[in-house]
N, C-alpha and C positions, 0 to 999 in steps of 0.2 A: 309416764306414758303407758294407756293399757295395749298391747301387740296381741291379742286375743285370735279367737274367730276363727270358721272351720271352711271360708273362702268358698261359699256353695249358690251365695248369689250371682256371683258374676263367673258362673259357670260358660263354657268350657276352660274359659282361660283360666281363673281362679280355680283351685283345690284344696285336699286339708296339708296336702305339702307344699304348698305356695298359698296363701292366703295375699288376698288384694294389696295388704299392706305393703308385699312384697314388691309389687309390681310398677312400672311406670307408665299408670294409664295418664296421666295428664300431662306431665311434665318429661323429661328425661334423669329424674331421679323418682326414684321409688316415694310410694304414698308419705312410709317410714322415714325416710330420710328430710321429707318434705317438714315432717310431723318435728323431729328434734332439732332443725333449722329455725324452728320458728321462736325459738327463743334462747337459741345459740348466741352468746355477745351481746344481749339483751342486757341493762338494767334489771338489775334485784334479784333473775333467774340463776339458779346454780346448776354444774352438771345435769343430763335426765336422770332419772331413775324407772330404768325399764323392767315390767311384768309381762313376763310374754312365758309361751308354752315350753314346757321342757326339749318337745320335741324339733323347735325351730331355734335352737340357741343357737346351728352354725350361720344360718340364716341372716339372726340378728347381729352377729359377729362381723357377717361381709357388710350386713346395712351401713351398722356403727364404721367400719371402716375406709369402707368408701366414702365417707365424708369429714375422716379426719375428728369423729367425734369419741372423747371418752366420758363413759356414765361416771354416777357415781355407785352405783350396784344394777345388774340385771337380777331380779329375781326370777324365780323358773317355778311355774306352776306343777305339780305331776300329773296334773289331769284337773279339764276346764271344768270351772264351778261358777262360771258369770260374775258379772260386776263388784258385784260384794262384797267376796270373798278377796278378788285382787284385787282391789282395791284396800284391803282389810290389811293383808301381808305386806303394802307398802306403807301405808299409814303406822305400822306397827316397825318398821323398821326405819323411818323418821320420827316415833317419837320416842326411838331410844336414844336420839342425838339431843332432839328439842321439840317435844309435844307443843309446844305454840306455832314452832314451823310452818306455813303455809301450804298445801299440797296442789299445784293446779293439775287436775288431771282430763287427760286428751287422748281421744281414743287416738291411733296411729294411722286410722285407714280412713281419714277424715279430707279434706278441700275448704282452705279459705284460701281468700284472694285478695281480700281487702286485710293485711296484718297490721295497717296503723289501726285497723278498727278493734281486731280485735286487740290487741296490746290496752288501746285507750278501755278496752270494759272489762280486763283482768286490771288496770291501773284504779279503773272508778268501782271494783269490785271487792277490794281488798279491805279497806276501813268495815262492813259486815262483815266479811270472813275471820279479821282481828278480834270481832265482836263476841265470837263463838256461832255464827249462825255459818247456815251449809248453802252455799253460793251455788247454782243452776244458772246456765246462761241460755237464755231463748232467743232465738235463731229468727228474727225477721221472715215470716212467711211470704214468699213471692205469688204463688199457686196452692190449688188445692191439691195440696197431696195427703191421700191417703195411707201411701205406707210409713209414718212419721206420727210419733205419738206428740203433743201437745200440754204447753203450759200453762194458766190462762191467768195474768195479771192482777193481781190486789190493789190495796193500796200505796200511794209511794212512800218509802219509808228513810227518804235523804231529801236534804235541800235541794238536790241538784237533778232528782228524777232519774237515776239512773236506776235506781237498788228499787225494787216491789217487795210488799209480799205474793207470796203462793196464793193463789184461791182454787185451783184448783188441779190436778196431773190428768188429762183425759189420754186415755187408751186411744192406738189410730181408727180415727173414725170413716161410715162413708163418707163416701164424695159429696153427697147435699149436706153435709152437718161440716165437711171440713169448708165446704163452701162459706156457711153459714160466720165459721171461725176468720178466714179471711175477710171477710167483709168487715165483722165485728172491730176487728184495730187490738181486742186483749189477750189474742193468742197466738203465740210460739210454738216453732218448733221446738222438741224438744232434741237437744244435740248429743245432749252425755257428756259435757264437754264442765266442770264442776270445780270450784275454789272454797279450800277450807282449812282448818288445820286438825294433824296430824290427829291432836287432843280433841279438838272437838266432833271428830266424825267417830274415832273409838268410844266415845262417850255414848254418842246418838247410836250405835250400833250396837252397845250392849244392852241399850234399855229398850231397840224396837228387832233386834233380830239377836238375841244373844247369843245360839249356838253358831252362829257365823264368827260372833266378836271371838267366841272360845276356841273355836278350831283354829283360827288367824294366829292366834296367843299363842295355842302348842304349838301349831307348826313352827313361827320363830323363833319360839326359845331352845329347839332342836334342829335349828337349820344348821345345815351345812356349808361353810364359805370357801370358797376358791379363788383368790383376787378379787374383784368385783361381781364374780360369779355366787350366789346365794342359792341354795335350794332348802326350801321351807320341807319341812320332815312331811312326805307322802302320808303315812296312818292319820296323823294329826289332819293336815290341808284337807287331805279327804272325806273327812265325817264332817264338815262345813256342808249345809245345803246349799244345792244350786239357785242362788238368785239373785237378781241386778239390785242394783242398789237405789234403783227406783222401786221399786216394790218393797225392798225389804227395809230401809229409812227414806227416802225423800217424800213419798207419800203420807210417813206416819210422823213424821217428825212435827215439831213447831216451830222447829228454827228453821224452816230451807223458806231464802230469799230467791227471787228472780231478777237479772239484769237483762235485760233487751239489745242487741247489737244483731247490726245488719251486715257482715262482713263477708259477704262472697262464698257463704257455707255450702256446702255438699257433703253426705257421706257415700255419694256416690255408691249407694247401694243397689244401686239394679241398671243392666244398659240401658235403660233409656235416662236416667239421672245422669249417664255417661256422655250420652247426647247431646241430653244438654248443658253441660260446662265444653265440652271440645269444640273449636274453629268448626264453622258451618262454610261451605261453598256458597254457589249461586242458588241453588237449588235446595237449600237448607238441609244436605246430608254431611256428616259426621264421618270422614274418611281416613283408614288410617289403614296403610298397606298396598297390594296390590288386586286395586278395584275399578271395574269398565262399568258406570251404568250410564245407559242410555233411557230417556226420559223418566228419573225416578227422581225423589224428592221425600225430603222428611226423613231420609233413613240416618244410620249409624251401620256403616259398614267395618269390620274387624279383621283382618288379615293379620295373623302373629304364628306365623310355624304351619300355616292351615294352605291348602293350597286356594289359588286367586281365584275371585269372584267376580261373576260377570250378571246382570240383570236387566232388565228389559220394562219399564212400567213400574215396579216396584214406590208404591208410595207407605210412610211411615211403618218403616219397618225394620227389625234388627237382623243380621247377619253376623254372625261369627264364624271365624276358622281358624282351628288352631291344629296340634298336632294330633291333637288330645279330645277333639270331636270337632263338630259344626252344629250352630244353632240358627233356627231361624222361626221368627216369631213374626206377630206384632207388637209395633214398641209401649202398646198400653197396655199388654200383657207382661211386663217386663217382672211382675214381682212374681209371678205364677212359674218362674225357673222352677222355684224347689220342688213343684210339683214334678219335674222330670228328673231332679236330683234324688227323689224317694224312689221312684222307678227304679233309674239304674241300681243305687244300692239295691235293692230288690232283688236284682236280677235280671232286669226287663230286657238288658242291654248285653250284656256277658259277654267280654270279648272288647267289647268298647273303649274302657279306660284300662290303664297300669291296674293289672292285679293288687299289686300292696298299697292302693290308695281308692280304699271304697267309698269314702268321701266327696272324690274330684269332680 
């Protein structure tokens, strides 16, 4: 499980010291906790093996705790380098057990809702991954969303129609062209969400990003262990370049399959994605805290530590308050946060958030 993420989309409430993952916007237990439930006493799954930032290990310590769950290693990044690379450090310390090993890997700050579904397309996904091919799962598009990058369908390559190939990774597009993908039936979201073994993604890694494969290699053979605590050697981790493991092998590979499954997904990356997965009222707003609107409709209101909010006409709109600021947008501006998250780091704001988190 990757616990990444520097928590700036779903600003105020998220920051780089509490990242989403942290938090329980949907449920009453955290994203994280949601994420290593989902295949807790499962069939076939063993312990997780969590990669997350050095700097959130107590974090990940109350996650894992409050749920009664033990890993079988947290590795501790010393500074984020994207997908790749953690993804690189845990593949590299499952295949010092057994390079055939399976790896499902699932970002932490993710929403399904449907988990017989997805269980049944890690079950119908596994005989490829056996195969040596790098398993991608694409994500049933509901809407045209634009901030969601896309997979787009091949041919089927099992009796059963579940397993594709790749034909294509498209970058997030606009609105008329993701329009265009919805219509169309052969494009996926693209999740992050990925089944493969241990062996066969270091392999794909050294022949399409090698100095990632190298940095991953020094840093574990100089890690440092503490219980199930691992910290991959900083000098080494760090000369890895920054980059997701869509860029740096799914794209260039020949082995990455696609499975299709529609299971209730969200990464809940921006409030209005928040919107809409949360219980809607009469008036289809998104209530959570202490909130009076009278005649409004469409919104997502947020009350968490923020003082209460009152509104008057207010249609399709978002509302935040925390202790830690107040936002207030439209909810189809919702991915254009980070453009207020450059600001404040900037300066714009000084005084605004905790001094020791420029980040938030």
């Amino acid at each position: 499980m990757l616990s990444g993420g520097s928590g700036s989309r779903l600003w105020p409430l998220s920051h780089a010291h509490r990242p989403k993952q942290f938090l329980a916007l949907v449920t009453d237990r955290s994203m994280m906790q949601e994420t290593l439930l989902r295949t807790k006493d499962a069939d076939g799954f063993t312990p997780p093996l969590i990669v997350s930032s050095a700097a959130h290990i107590d974090l990940v310590e109350q996650q894992i705790a409050g749920i009664g769950q033990t890993p079988c290693a947290i590795l501790l990044e010393p500074e984020g380098r994207n997908t790749a690379p953690a993804i690189a450090i845990a593949a590299e310390w499952i295949a010092a057990q057994d390079r055939d090993a399976l790896m499902l890997v699932m970002p932490s700050d993710h929403v399904i809702a449907d988990l017989a579904s997805f269980h049944a397309a890690v079950m119908a996904a596994q005989p490829a991954a056996r195969s040596g091919r790098l398993v991608t799962f694409g994500i049933q598009p509901h809407y045209p969303e634009t901030g969601y990058g896309y997979i787009a369908k091949g041919e089927p390559l099992d009796a059963t129609g579940a397993v594709y190939a790749v034909a294509q990774f498209v970058e997030k597009p606009p609105r008329a062209q993701a329009e265009v993908y919805l219509a169309g039936g052969r494009h996926y979201w693209n999740g992050g969400i990925f089944l493969f073994s241990a062996g066969a993604y270091l392999d794909q890694l050294a022949a399409h990003a090698p100095a990632v494969a190298a940095a991953a290699a020094a840093a574990m053979a100089q890690a440092q262990q503490d219980g199930v605590i691992i910290r991959p050697d900083a000098a080494a981790f760090c000369q890895s370049p920054n980059i997701s493991i869509d860029v740096g092998v799914m794209e260039k590979t020949d082995r990455a399959v696609v499975v299709p499954v529609d299971m209730g997904w969200s990464d809940v990356g921006s409030w209005d994605a928040l919107w809409a997965i949360r219980a809607h009222d009469a008036a289809d707003n998104a209530i959570k805290g202490g909130v009076v609107s009278v005649d409004g409709a469409g919104n997502l209101f947020y009350v968490d530590g923020g003082p209460p909010v009152a509104t008057i006409g207010l249609r399709d709109s978002v509302i935040v308050s925390t202790a830690n600021g107040v936002l207030v947008m439209p909810r189809d501006r919702s991915q254009d946060v980070r453009l207020v998250v450059e600001q404040i780091q900037a300066g714009a704001l000084d005084g605004m958030m905790p001094q020791d988190d420029p980040a938030a």
